[in-house]
C-alpha positions in Angstrom: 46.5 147.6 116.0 43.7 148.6 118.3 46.7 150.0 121.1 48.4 151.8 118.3 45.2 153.8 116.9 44.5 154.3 120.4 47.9 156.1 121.3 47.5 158.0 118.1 44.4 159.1 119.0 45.4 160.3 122.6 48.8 161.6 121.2 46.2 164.0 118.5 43.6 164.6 121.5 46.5 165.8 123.6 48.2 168.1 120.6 44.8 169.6 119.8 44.3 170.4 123.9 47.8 172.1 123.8 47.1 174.1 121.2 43.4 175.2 122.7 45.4 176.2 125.7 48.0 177.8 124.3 45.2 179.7 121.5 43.4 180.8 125.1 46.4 182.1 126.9 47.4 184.1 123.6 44.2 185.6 123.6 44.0 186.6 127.3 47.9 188.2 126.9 46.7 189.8 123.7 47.5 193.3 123.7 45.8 195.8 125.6 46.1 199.6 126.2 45.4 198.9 130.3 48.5 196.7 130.6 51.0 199.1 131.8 48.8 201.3 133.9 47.1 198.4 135.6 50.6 197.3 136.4 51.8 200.5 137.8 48.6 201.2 140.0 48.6 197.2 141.5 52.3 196.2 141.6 54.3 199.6 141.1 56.4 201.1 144.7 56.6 204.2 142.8 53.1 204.9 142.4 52.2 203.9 146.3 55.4 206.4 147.1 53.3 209.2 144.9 50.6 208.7 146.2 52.0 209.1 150.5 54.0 211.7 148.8 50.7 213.7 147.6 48.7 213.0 150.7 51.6 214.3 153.2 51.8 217.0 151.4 48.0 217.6 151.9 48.7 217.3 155.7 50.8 220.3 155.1 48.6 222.2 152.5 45.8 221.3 155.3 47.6 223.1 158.2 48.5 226.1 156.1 44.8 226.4 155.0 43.2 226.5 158.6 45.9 229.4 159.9 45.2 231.3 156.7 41.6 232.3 156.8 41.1 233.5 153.1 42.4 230.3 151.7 39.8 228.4 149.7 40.3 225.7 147.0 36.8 226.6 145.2 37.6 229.9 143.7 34.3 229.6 141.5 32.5 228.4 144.0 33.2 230.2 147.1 30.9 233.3 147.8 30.5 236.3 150.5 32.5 236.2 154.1 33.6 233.0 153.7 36.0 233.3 155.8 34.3 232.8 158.7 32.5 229.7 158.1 33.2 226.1 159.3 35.8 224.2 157.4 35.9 221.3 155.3 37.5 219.7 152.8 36.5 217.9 149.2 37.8 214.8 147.0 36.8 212.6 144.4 36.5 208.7 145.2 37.6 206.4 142.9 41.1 206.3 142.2 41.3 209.0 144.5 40.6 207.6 147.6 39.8 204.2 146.5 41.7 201.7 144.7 39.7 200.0 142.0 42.2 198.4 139.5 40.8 195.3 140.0 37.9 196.4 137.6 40.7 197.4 135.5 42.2 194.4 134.9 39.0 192.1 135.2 37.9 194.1 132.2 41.3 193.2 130.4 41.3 189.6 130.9 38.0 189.6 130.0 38.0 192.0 126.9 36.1 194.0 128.1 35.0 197.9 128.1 33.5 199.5 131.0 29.8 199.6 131.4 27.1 200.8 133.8 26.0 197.0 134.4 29.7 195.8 135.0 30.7 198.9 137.0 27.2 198.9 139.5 28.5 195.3 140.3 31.3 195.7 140.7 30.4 198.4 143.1 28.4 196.4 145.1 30.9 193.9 145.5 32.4 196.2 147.8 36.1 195.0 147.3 37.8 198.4 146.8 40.7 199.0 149.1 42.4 202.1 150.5 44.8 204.2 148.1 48.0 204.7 150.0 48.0 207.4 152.3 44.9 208.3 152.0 42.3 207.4 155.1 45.6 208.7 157.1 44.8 212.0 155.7 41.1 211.7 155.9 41.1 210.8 159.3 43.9 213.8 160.4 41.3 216.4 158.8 38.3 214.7 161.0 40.1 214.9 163.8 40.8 218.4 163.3 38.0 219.7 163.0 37.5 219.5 158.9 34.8 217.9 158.0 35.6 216.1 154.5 33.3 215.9 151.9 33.1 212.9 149.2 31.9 214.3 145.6 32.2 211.6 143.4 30.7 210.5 140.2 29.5 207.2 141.1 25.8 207.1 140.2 23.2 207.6 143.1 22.1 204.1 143.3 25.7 202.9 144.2 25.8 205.1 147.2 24.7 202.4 149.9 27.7 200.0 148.6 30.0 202.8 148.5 29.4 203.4 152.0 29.5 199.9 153.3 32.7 200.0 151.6 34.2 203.1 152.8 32.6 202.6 156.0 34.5 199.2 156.5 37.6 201.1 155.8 37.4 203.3 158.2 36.8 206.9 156.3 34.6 209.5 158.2 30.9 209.1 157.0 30.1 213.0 158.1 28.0 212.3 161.4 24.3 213.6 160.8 26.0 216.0 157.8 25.1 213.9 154.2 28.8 213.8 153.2 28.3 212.1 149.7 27.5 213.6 147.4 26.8 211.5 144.1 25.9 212.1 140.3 22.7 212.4 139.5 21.3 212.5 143.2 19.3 215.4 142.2 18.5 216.6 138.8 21.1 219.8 138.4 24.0 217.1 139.9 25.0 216.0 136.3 28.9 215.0 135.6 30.6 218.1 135.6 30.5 218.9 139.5 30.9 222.7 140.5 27.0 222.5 141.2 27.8 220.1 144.1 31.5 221.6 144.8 29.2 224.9 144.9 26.4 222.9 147.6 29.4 222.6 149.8 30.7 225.7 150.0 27.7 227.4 150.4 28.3 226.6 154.3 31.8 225.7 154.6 35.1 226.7 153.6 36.9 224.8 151.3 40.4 224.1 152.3 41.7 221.4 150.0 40.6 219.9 146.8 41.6 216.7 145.9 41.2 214.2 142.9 42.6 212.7 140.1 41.0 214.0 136.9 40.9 217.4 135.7 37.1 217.0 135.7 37.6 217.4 139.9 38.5 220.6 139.6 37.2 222.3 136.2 34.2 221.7 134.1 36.2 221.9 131.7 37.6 218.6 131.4 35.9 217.4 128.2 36.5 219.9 125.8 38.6 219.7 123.3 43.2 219.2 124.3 43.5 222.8 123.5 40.5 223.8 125.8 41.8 221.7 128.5 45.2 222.8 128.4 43.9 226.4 128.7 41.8 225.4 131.9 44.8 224.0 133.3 46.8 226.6 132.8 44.0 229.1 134.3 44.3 227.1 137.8 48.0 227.3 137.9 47.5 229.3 141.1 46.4 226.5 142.6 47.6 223.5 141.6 50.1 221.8 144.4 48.3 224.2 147.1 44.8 224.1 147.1 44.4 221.5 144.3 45.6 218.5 144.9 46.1 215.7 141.9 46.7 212.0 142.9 48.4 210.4 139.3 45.9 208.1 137.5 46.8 206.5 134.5 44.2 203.9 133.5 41.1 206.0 132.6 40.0 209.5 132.8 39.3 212.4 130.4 43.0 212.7 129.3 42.1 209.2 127.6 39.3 210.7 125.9 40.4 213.7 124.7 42.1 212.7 121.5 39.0 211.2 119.9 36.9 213.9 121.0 34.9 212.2 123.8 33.4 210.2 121.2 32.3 207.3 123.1 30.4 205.5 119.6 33.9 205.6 118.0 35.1 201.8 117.8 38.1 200.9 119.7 40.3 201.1 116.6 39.5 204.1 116.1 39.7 205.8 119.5 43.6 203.7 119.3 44.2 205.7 116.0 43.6 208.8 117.2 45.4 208.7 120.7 48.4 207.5 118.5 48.3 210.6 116.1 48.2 213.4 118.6 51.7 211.9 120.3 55.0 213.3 119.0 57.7 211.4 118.7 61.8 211.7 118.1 62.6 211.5 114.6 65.0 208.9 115.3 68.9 208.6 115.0 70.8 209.9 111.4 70.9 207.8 109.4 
């Protein structure tokens, strides 16, 4: 009697056990709007062939723009004989330069949404890695002269890790020339970043602009879809030439957009309204 209950017991231990398992592993597969784009930017050929493709076509844009001495990429920015000055060139960090879907997807599996906190540690973890093609590219503009220029919004106090990190890499730290240039470093150097885009090309020439938000480019990049759409058509001269955009798909202002920026919206809601603004095929006759 006592072996029986026993084996019933174990048998019910070992049902409820399965069940908690298989409760946890449904939860961590749940689904989530970072799936797809998290596996594109870790796993994906395609997006490491964009990416070369992009930064060998900078090499190109980068050649073009030293022989052509009124070529600048920061048309706003850019004031008096420029033409004469030293050259450089600018880009965003993250996702740009480095790879940080790692974050990503920790925040998935962990249901997550991104926060200062989170995001500072994760920064000083310093476990970023290269995007493809990228240091190459760097490294060809350092060695011809160009000195590149790292305007990114990580906060201030994430500078030293981003660095380290950078550093370990092997991209250009800028000599005795204070290369990075973060948000909120000084007071005017909010998120929108023409002030520091403007800091640089106050004594160099811009050559090439690259990044992987509209926000890299124009301050524009929180508005409203229509108002963004309007900036991107109003730097159609330059995109593929002086502007250069590396693809991102797991975060950035495009994701935003749709719910107005509204970062106090609940999930739900910012899901709802990303879903009304797509269009969709009406489907086959019925």
């Amino acid at each position: 009697m006592i072996a029986r209950t026993s084996w019933a017991l174990a048998a019910v231990m070992v049902a409820l056990f399965g069940i908690s398992v298989t409760g946890a592993t449904a939860r961590a597969q749940e689904a989530n709007d970072l799936l797809l784009a998290a596996l594109w930017t870790q796993r994906a050929v395609e997006y490491k062939a964009n990416a070369l493709s992009i930064y060998a076509l900078a090499r190109i844009r980068l050649d073009e723009a030293l022989a052509d001495k009124g070529w600048t990429a920061a048309p706003a920015e850019q004031k008096g004989d420029y033409q004469a000055l030293p050259t450089a060139v600018v880009l965003d960090v993250d996702e740009t330069l480095l790879d940080n879907s790692t974050y990503q997807v920790w925040m998935m599996k962990n249901n997550q949404t991104f926060s200062t906190r989170t995001w500072n540690a994760f920064c000083a973890a310093q476990i970023s890695t290269a995007i493809p093609g990228a240091l190459e590219f760097v490294k060809y503009a350092d060695a011809k002269g160009v000195k590149v220029f790292y305007i990114t919004n990580r906060a201030a106090e994430t500078e030293k890790d981003t660095r380290e990190n950078m550093q370990k890499l092997g991209f250009p730290m800028g000599g005795n020339v204070d290369t990075f240039l973060m948000q909120n470093e000084k007071p005017e150097w909010g998120g929108a970043k023409s002030t520091r885009r403007a800091v640089v090309a106050k004594d160099y020439r811009v050559l090439l602009n690259i990044g992987d938000n509209l926000g890299d480019f124009d301050d524009r990049y929180r508005s409203s879809e229509a108002d963004r759409m309007k900036a991107f058509e109003a730097g159609m001269p330059y995109w593929g030439k002086q502007w250069l955009m590396i693809a991102n798909p797991t975060y950035g202002s495009f994701d935003t957009a749709p719910y107005g920026h509204d970062f106090k919206k609940s999930r739900e809601e910012q899901r709802k309204a990303k879903w009304d603004v797509l269009e969709s095929w009406g489907g086959p006759a019925k």
